[in-house]
C-alpha positions in Angstrom: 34.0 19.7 27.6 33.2 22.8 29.4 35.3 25.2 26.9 33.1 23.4 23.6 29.9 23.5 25.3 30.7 27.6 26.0 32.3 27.8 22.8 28.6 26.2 20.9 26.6 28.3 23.0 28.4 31.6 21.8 28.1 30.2 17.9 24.1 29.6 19.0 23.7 32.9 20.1 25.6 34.5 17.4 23.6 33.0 14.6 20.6 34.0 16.5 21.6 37.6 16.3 22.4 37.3 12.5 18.9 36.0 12.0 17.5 38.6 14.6 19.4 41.3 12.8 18.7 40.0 9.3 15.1 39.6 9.8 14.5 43.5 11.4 16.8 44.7 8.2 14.3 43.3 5.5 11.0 43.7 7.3 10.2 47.0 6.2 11.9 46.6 2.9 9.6 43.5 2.2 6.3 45.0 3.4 6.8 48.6 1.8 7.5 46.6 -1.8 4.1 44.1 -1.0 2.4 47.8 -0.5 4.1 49.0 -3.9 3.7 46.1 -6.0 -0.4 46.3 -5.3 -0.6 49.4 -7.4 1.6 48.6 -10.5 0.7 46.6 -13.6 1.0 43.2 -13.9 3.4 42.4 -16.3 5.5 45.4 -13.8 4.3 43.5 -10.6 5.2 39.8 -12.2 8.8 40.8 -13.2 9.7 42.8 -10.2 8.6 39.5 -7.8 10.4 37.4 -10.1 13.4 39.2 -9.5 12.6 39.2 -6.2 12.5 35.1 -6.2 15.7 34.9 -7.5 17.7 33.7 -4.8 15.1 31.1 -3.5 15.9 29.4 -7.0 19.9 30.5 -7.7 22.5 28.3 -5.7 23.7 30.5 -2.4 27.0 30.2 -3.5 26.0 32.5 -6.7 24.4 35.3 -4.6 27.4 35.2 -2.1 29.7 35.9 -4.8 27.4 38.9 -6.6 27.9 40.1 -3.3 31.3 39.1 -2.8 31.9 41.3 -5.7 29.7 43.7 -4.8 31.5 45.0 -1.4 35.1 44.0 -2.7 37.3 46.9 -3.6 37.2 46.7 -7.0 33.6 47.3 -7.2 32.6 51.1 -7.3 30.0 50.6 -4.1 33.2 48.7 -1.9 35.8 50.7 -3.1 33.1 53.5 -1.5 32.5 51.6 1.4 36.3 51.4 2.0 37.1 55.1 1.6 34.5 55.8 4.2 36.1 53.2 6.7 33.3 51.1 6.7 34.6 47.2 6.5 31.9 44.8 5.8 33.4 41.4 3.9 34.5 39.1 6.3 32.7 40.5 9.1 29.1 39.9 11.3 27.9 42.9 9.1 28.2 40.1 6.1 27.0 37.1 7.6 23.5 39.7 8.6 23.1 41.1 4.9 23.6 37.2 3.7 21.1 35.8 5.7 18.6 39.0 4.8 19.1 38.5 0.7 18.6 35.0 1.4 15.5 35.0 3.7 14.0 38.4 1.7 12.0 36.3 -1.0 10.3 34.0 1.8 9.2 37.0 3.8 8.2 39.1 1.1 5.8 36.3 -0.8 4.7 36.1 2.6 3.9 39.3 3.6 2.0 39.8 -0.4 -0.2 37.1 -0.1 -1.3 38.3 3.4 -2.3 41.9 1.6 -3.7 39.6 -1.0 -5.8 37.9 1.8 -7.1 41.2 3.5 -10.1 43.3 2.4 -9.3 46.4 1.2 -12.6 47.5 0.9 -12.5 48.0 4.7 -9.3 50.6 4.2 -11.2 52.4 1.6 -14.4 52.9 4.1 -11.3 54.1 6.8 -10.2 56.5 4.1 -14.0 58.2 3.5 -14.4 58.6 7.2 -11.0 61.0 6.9 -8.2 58.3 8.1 -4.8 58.8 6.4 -3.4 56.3 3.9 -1.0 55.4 6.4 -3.4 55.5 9.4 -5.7 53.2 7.5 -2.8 50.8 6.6 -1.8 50.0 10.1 -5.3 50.7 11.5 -7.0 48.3 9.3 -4.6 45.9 6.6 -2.3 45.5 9.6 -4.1 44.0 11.8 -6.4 41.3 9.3 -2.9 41.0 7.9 -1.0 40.0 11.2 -1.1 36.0 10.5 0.4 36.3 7.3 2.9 39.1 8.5 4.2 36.9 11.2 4.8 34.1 9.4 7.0 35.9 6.6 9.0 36.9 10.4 9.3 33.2 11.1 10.0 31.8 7.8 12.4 34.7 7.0 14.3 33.9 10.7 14.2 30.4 9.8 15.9 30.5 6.9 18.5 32.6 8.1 19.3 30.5 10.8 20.2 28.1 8.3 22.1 29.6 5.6 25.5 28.8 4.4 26.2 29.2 1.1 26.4 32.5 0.4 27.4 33.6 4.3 30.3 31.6 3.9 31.7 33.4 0.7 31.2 36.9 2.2 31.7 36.5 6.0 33.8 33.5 6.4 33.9 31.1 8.6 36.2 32.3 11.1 35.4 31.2 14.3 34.2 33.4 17.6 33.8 36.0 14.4 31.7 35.0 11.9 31.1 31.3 12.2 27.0 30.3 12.5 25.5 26.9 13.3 25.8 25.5 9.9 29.5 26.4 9.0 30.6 25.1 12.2 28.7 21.7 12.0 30.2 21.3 8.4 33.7 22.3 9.9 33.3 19.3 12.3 32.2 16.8 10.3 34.5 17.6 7.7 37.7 17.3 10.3 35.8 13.8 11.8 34.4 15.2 14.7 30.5 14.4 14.0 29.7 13.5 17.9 30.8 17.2 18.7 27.8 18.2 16.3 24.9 17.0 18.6 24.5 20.2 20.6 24.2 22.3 17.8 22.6 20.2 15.6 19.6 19.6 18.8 19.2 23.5 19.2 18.9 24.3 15.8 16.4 21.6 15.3 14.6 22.5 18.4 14.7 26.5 17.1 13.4 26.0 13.4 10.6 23.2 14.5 9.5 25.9 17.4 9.2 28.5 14.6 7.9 26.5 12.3 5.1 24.9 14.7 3.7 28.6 15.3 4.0 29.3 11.2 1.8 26.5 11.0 -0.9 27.5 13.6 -0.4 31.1 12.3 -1.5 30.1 9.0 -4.2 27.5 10.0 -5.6 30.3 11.9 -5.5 32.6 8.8 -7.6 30.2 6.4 -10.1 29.6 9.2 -11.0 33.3 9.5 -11.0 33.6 5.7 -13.4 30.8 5.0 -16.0 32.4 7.7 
């Protein structure tokens, strides 16, 4: 009993790392692109997020094996990879950039609609008084922007926590290595051994609705201030 409940708490803490690790990888990426897209023209801007929406609608399994391919060998960017030493399928590197294609589109509509939501007429009036682009961005949009941006964190962690499709085809499931929450409760139930899910199954329950619960206050918060 002792060696499954250590053995659950390491898998716990591992896919909280992956989330962790997942989430900080895409944050910039998503915000700098919701900065971009603001600028462009629409028919630009609508294909670029569409693209970008992709894996919410595409079964996991597809994007784990575009990026299966992607970092094998016989692709030109793994065959790179593996001349420079650097392993990634099959690894923790893997199960972190699954999670982060996965969880990209929920944090990046997130963090869009947020810019969408602030008032930029307040960054121009930082601009006239002689405040950088960039100052003004994270002096100003920032901060009105802060509900929204933390909930694309939340919902982006979430869903990583969660993922399995496409982890599995490109990290495995190989356990004290690469096996999350979800791969080992399917591994268990699979073999028969459903009353050994209850541990996992409560944390990651207890996780997401935590997460979820300050999403929700987050973004009641958000509309209050916006219908003042």
């Amino acid at each position: 009993m002792e060696n499954t409940f250590l053995s659950d708490l390491g898998i716990i803490l591992f896919t909280l790392r992956v989330a962790a690790e997942s989430t900080l990888l895409i944050a910039p990426l998503a915000l700098a692109l919701a900065v971009a897209l603001r600028s462009l023209p629409v028919k630009l801007r609508t294909t670029i997020e569409a693209f970008v929406t992709l894996p919410l609608v595409l079964p996991p399994t597809a994007i784990g094996l575009v990026l299966f391919e992607l970092f094998s060998r016989r692709h030109p960017v793994g065959a790179a990879l593996d001349r420079m030493g650097v392993e990634i399928l099959f690894t923790p590197t893997a199960a972190v950039i699954a999670a982060a294609v996965m969880s990209f589109p929920l944090m990046f509509r997130a963090f869009r609609l947020a810019l969408d939501s602030s008032n930029f007429r307040l960054f121009d009036i930082a601009r006239t008084l002689g405040v950088s682009r960039t100052g003004a961005f994270f002096r100003v949009i920032v901060p009105l922007s802060w509900p929204g941006i933390v909930t694309g964190l939340l919902l982006a962690w979430c869903r990583a926590i969660g993922e399995f499709g496409a982890t599995v085809l490109v990290a495995g499931n190989i356990p004290a290595r690469t096996q999350t929450i979800s791969m080992a409760i399917y591994n268990r139930v699979q073999s028969g051994r459903e009353g050994e899910t209850v541990f996992l199954l409560a944390s990651v329950v207890i996780v997401a609705f935590t997460a979820l619960a300050a999403t929700e206050v987050l973004t009641r918060g958000q509309r209050r201030r916006l219908a003042r």
